[in-house]
TORSE-502722 format. One line per field, with one value per residue (C-alpha): residue number from 1; x, y, z. Coordinates in steps of 0.1 Angstrom, whole numbers, plus 5000, padded with zeros to 4 digits. Last residue first. Layout:
% residues N
k = NUM  ...
u = X  ...
v = Y  ...
w = Z  ...
This chain:
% residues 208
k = 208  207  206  205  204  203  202  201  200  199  198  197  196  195  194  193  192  191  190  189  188  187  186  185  184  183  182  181  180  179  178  177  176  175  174  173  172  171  170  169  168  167  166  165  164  163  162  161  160  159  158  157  156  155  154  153  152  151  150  149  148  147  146  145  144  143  142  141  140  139  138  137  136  135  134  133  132  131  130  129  128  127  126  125  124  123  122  121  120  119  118  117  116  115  114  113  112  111  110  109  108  107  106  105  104  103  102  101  100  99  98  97  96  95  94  93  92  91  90  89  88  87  86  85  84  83  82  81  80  79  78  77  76  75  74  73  72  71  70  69  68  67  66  65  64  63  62  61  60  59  58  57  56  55  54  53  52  51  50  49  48  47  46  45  44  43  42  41  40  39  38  37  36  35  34  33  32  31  30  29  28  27  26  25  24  23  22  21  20  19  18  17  16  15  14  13  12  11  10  9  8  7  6  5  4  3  2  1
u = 3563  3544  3500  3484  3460  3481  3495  3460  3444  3479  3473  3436  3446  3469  3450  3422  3451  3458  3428  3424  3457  3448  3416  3427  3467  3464  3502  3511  3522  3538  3574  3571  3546  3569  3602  3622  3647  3683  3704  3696  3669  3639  3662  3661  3639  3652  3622  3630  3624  3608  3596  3565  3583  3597  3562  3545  3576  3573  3534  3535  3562  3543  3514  3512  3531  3528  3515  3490  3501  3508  3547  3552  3585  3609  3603  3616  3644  3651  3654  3671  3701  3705  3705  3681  3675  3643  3641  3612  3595  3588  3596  3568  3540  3512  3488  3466  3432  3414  3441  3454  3476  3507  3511  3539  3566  3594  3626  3648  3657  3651  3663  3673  3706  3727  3722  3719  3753  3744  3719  3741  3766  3745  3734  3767  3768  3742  3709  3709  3677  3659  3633  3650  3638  3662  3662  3691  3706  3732  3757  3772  3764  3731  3716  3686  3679  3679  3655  3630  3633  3623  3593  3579  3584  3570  3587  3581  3603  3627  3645  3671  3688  3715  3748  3761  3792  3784  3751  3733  3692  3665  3642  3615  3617  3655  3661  3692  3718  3744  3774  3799  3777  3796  3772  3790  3789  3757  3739  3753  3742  3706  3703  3716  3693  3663  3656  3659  3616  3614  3610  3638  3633  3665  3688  3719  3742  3756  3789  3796
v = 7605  7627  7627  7612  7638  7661  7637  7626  7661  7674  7649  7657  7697  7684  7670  7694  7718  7697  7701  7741  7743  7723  7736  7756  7747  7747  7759  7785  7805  7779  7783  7825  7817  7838  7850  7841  7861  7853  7867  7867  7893  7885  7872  7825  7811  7782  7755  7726  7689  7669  7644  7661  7691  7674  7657  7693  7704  7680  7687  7725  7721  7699  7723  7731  7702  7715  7689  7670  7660  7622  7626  7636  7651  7632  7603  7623  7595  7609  7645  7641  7620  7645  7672  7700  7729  7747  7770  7774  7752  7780  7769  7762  7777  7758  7772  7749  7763  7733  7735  7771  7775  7800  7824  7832  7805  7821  7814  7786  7764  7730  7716  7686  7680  7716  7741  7776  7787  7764  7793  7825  7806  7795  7836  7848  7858  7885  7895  7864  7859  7827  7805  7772  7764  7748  7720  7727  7692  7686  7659  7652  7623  7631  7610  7595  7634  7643  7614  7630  7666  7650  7632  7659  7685  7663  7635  7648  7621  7612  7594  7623  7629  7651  7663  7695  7706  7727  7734  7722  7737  7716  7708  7684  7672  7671  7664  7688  7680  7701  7692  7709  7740  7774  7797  7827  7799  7786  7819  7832  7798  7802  7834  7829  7798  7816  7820  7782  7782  7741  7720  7720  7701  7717  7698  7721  7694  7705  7696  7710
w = 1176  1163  1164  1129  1121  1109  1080  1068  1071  1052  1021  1019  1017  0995  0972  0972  0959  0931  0918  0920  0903  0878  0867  0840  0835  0791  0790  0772  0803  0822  0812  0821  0856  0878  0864  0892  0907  0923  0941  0979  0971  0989  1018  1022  1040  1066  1069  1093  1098  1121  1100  1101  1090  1058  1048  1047  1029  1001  1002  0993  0968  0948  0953  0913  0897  0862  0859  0879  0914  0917  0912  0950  0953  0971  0988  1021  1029  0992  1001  1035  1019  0993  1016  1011  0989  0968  0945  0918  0947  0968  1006  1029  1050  1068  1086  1107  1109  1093  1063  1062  1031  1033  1001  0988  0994  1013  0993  0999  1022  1031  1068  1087  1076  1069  1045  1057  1039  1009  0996  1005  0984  0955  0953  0956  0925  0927  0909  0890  0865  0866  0846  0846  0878  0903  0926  0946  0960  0985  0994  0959  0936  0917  0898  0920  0925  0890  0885  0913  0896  0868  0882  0900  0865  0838  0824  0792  0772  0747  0773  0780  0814  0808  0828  0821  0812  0786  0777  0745  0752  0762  0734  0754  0790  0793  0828  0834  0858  0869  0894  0915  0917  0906  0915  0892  0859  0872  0870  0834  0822  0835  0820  0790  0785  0791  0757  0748  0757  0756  0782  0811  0846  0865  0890  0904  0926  0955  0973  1010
């Protein structure tokens, strides 16, 4: 199976060892990286550069119109490998009709319906899957709090499944590190009404 790494990147050129050191043991067939403001010069790498802050929804959403392989990770820039297998153990539970990646932490409850999903700082699926999907919603203020959230809503009401990847299946994020000095008050909070009104739309609408 092909993948393609996509990564939103704005600023913060420390991580770049990181990142490199983790593609170079994954090995993906393709990287592209949506340049939203001072990404660093990587070799081999495919960039999408308007001169821009696309923000994260719609970046990851051109990196997906790019890519040209069968899969797509979308991938935070904010990583550290714990093992190089990690792209492996990823694309071993890839297959149409699922997303995987790691457990998101905390499962909302919209009218008593829980509703887990896969943390967006790592999430797979099938190119073809992803845009039937729409991709990621760009109407969620940045930085895309409960993006992740609504793309997995829409893929199990299309019938789709969630696969979760092992806490340690080789890679880490560094939780909240590009978002940090960002002004997010309210945001979150905002974003999450939108979901919830998203998921009472899609779960009242019976399947099939």
């Amino acid at each position: 199976m092909t993948v393609t790494v996509v990564t939103p990147w704005l600023g913060h050129p420390e991580l770049c060892p990181a990142y490199l050191a983790a593609m170079q043991a994954g090995q993906p067939d393709e990287i592209v990286i949506v340049n939203n403001g001072d990404a660093p010069d990587l070799l081999d790498v495919y960039y999408i550069d308007h001169g821009t802050n696309y923000g994260f929804s719609r970046a990851c959403n051109l990196g997906l119109e790019r890519a040209t392989t069968e899969a797509v990770l979308f991938l935070n820039n904010d990583v550290r490998m714990s093992r190089p297998d990690w792209l492996r153990t990823i694309l071993d539970e890839l297959r149409p009709g699922v997303l995987v990646g790691p457990l998101g932490p905390t499962a909302v409850r919209v009218d008593g319906c829980r509703l887990p999903y896969v943390d967006g700082w790592c999430l797979a699926g099938m190119r073809d899957d992803l845009l039937a999907l729409g991709g990621w919603d760009e109407g969620y203020e940045e930085p895309s709090y409960w993006g992740d959230n609504d793309l997995c809503l829409r893929a199990v009401r299309a019938g789709m499944r969630l696969v979760y990847l092992p806490d340690d299946f080789g890679l880490r994020h560094i939780s909240n590190y590009t978002t940090r000095r960002m002004d997010v008050s309210g945001v979150s909070e905002r974003n999450r009404a939108r979901f919830e009104a998203r998921a009472r739309r899609v779960l009242a609408v019976p399947v099939g």
